[in-house]
N, C-alpha and C positions, 0 to 999 in steps of 0.2 A: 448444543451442536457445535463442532469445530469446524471452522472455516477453514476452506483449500488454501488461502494463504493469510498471511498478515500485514494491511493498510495502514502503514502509519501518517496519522498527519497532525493538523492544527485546525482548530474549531476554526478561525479567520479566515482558512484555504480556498480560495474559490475555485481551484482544481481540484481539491480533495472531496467540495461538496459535489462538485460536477460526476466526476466518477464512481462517488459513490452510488449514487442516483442511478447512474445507466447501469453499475451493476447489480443494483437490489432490483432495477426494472427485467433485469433480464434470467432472475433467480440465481446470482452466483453469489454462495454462502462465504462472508468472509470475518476474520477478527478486526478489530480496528483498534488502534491504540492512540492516543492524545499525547505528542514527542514533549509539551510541553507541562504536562499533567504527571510524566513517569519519564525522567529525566535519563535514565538508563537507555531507553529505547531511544533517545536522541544520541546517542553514541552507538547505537545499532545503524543508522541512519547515517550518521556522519561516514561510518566504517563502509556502508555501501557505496556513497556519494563519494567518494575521495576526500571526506573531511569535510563537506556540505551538508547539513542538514537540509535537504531538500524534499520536500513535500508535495504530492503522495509519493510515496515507497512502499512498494507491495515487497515483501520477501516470502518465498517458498519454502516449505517442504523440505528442498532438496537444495535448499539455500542459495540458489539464484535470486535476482532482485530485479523488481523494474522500475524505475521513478519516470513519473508522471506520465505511463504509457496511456495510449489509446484503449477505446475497450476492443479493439481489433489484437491488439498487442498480447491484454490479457485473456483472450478467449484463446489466441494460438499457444500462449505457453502455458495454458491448462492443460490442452489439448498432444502437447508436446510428450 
């Protein structure tokens, strides 16, 4: 199954484990990628961050991005 969007982050993240958590708790299907395991998608990340690899960074669909939103954040731009 394909997730509504894509969560990049880093095994060490303690916002990335955080959000992950509240979104698997609350059934929302997502990919997740490791920026440090597949070095490409760190320049996915950078590109959204203004040249910060900053971690989580959800990207869409419809190629909007969120880093390090709320799960209030990501339920609205699902929703959106």
């Amino acid at each position: 199954m394909t997730g509504q969007f894509t969560l990049y982050s880093t095994p060490w993240c303690g916002y990335c484990h955080r959000l992950k958590g509240q979104l698997q708790r609350e059934g929302i299907v997502f990919d997740e990628v490791d920026i440090e395991a597949d070095p490409a998608s760190a320049d996915v990340v950078a590109q959204a961050n203004g040249g910060n690899q900053t971690v989580p960074t959800l990207v869409f669909a419809d190629g909007t991005a969120l880093t390090n939103p709320s799960l209030a954040e990501v339920k609205a731009q699902l929703s959106a």
